[in-house]
N, C-alpha and C positions, 0 to 999 in steps of 0.2 A: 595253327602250328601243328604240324605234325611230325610227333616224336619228341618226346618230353626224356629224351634219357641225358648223356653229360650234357651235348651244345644245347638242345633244344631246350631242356629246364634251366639255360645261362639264356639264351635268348627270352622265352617267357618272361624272365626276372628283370631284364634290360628293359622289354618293349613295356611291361608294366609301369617300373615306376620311372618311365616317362608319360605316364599318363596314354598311354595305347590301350584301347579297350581291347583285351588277347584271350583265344580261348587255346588254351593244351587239348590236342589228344593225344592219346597211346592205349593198348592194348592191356598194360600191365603199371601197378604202380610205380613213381618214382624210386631209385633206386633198385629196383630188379634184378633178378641174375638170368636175364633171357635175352640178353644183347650183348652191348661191349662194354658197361661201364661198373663193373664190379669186379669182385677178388680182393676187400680191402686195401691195396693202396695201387696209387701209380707214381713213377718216378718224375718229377720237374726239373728242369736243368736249362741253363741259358745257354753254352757254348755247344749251341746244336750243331753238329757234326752234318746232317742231314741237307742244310743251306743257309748259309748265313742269313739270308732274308727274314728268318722265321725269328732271329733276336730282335727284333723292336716288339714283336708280337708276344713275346714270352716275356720280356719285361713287364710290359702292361700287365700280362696274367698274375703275375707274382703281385702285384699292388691291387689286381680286384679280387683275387682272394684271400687277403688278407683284411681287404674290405668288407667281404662276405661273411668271414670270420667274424670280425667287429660285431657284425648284423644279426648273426645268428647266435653268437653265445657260444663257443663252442671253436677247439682247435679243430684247421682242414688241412694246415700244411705244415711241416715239419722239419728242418734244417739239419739233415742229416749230411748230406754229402753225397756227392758219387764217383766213385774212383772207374773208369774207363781204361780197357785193356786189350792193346792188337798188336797189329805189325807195327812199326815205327809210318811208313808208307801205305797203310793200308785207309779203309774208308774213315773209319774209325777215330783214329787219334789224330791222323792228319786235316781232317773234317773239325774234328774240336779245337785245334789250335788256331784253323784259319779263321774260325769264327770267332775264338777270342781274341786275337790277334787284329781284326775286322770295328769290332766292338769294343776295344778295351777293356774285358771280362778276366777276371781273374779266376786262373787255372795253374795250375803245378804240374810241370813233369816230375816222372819219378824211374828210377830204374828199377829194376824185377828186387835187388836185395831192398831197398829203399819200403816195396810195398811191404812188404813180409815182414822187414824189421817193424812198421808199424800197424800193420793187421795183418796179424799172425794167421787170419783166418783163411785168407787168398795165396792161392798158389799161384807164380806166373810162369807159364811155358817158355822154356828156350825161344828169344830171339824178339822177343813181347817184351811191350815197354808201356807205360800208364800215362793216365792224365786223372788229376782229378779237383774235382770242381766243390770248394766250397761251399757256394750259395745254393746250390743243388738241392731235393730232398727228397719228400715226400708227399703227397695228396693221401687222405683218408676218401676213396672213390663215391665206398655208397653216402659217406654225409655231405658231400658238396653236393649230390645231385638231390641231395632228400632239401640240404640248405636252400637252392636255387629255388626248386619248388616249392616250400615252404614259405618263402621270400614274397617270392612270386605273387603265390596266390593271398600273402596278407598285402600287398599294394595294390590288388583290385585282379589280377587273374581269374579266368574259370581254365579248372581241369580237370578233363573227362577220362579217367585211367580204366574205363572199362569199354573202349571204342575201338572195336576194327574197324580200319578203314579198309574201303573196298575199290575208291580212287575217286578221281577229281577231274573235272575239267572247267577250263576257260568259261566264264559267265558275264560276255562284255566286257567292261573291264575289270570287274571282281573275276571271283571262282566257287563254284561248288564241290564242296565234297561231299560224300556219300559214304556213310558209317553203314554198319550193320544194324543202324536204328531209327537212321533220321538221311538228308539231307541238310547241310550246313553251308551257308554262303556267307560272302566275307569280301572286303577290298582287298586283300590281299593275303595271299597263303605264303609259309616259311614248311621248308621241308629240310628236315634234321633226322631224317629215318634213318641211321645207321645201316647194316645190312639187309635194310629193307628197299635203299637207294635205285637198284633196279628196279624195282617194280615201280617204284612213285615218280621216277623221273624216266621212263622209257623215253620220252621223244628229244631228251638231252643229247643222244648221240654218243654217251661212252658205256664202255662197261667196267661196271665196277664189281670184282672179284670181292668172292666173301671166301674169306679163308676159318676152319677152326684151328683154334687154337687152345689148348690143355695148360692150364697151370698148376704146379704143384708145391707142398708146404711139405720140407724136408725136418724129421728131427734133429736137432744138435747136440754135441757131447757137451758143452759150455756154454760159456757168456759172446761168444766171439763175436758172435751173428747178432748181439744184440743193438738195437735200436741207436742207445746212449753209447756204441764204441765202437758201431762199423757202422760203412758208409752203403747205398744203395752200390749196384755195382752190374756193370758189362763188357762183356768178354765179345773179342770179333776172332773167332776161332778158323782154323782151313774146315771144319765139320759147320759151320755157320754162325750166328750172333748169339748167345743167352744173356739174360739180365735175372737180376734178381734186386729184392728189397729185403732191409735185416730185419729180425726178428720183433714184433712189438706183441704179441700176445704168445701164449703158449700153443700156438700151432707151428712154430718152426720157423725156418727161415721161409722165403718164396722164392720160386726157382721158375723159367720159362727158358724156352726157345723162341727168339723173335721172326727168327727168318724160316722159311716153311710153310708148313702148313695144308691140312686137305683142304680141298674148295668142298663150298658149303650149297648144296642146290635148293635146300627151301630151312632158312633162319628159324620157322617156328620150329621145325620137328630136327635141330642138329643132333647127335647122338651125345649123349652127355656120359657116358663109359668111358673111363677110361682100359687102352690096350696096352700090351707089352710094346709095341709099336711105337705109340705117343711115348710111355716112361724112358727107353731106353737109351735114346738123344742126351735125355735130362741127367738124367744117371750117370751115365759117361762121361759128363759134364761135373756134375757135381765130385766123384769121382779122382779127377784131373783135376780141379780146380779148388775146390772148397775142403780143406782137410779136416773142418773141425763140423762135420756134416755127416749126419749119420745117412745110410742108402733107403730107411725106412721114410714112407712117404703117409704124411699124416694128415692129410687132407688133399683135394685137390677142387678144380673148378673148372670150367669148359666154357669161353668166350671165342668173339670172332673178330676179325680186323675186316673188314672193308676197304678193298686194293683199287683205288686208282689207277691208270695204266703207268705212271710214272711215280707210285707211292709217296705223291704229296696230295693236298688237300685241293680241296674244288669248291671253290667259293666265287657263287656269279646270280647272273637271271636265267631264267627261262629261255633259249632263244626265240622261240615263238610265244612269250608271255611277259611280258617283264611284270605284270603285277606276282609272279612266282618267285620268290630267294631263295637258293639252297646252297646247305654245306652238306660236303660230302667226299668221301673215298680219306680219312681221315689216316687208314692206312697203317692203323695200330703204333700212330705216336700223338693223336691228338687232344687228348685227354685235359692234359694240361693247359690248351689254350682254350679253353671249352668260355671262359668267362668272358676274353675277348673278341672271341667267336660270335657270346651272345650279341657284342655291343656292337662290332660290326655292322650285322642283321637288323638290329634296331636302328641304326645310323641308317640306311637302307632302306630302312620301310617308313621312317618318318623324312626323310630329304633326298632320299636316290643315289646318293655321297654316302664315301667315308672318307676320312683322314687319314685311314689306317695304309700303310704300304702293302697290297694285297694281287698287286699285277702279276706278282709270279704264281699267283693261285688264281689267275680267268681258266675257265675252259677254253676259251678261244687257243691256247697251248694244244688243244688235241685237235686241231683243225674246227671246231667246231662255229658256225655263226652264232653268237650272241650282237648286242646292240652297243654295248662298248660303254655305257654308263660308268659300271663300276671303273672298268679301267681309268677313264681321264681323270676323275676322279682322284685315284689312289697317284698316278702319275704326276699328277701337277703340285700336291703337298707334303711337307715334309712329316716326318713320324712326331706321332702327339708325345 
């Protein structure tokens, strides 16, 4: 397994306690702040605006981590809500409605006074209308992935968090890889490298953009933004997409820009500073949008997304390997499926099959030869 951060420490925990003897690496320990899966929370929502496909998959997520929760002792998701806000026709609200609409998911429209009268905290711009999702909430980032690995390695995992890897190839039908300390063979390798994607899968044929991304923890003048009384929330603006999550400790609310971003040309050394540059998107945002927000910024954190050429997920084989599985180009919304992510990959490595409906995520969508396994697979059954 390489890459133990959200998917790959959800995969570990799948392959193990199916009895898969599995080894982790990674560079850094679980839960990290040198990838993409930190900044205490990320938002979960079923009426993915992004492609309704991706609702069977999110379903499943919300019942394995509530499983993992069970498992580990300890709250990971949290049933705040998230109120969504764009044009009437725009990606945004029109994208959420088709999907619940699609799924029978339960979602509210609301008009601009509608949100305001009930969270005071959200301003809505002329001509902006909302949606907002109940079942919706929140992930606690770094404890699922500390849970998963933790999981993991008490059902018979090994994980090596002080391993560069330096790359792999084909060994018959296993593979080797080659740390900074050893050589390591295996029947079969899983690659879950985050923005490390390029470099581990060069002969996959796509490129996967690393973008950085700054987030920031704004002060508030009150309770507005807190946790128990506002809901997560995003905004699809003509300046581009922000989201945020409310309040649960005393660093503020959290504030980002989704859409953007500088591309990132080597992951280990991104610059972790923030500029007037990065701040002032947000600001302007916050600004317009959040009235009970103060402009001082009280923390902040520096991750990256990993771009797909189509900004969905890639989840296949090797074309020249199939003993190779990898997820990838996740695209800065995949956080959340990270569990059923992992069970996929283990469905995969122990029978060649999933159940899961996963055709709209072959690489073969980028022209690329793969062998076609996953797909019949995914095509011929219905969602578990």
């Amino acid at each position: 397994m390489l890459g133990v951060g959200g998917v790959g420490s959800a995969a570990l925990y799948h392959l193990a306690h199916r009895g898969v003897r599995v080894l982790g690496l990674d560079r850094f320990p679980p839960g990290h702040d040198r990838g993409s899966s930190h900044g205490a929370t990320r938002i979960i929502r079923q009426a993915y605006f992004e492609h309704p496909d991706y609702v069977p998959l999110v379903l499943r997520a919300y019942r394995l981590w509530d499983e993992l929760s069970e498992r580990a002792g300890g709250t990971l998701r949290e049933e705040a809500g998230l109120l969504e806000i764009g044009p009437p026709q725009g990606e945004v609200v029109a994208g959420v409605l088709a999907s619940a609409s699609a799924h029978g998911l339960e979602v509210e429209q609301l008009t601009a006074e509608q949100i305001h009268r009930r969270w005071p905290g959200f301003q809505v711009p002329e001509g902006l209308t909302g949606v907002y999702e109940r079942r919706a909430g929140l992930l606690r980032v770094e404890r699922c992935v500390a849970a998963h690995a933790a999981q993991a390695v008490q059902a018979g995992a090994e994980l090596l968090a002080d391993r560069q890897v330096l790359g792999w190839q084909a060994d018959g039908s296993g593979v080797a890889v080659q740390t900074d300390r050893e050589t390591l063979r295996a029947n079969y390798l899983v690659i879950c490298a985050g923005a490390w994607a390029t470099q581990m899968l060069a002969g996959v044929g796509i490129r996967f953009e690393v973008r950085r991304k700054p987030v920031f923890w704004f002060e508030t003048f009150n309770d507005a933004y807190r946790s128990d009384r506002s809901p997560a929330f995003l905004y699809e603006l003509p300046t581009g997409i922000f989201y945020g999550t409310p309040q649960i400790d005393g660093a503020g609310v959290k504030v980002a820009e989704h859409t953007g971003g500088n591309e990132v040309a080597d992951p280990l050394n991104i610059n972790r500073e923030i500029t007037a540059a990065d701040l002032a998107p947000v600001e302007r945002f916050v600004r317009q949008c959040l009235p009970h927000a103060a402009a001082r910024v009280t923390q902040h954190s520096v991750c990256m997304y990993t771009m797909s050429p189509d900004a969905q997920f890639v989840v296949d084989r090797h074309p020249a390997h199939p003993q190779v599985i990898f997820v990838a180009g996740l695209s800065g919304h995949g956080f959340k499926f990270a569990p059923v992510l992992g069970e996929i990959v283990a469905d995969l490595v122990k029978s060649g099959v999933t159940n899961y409906p996963i055709g709209f995520l072959r690489s073969t969508r980028f022209g690329t030869e793969t062998r076609g396994q996953i797909a019949e697979a995914s095509d011929e059954v219905s969602e578990p």
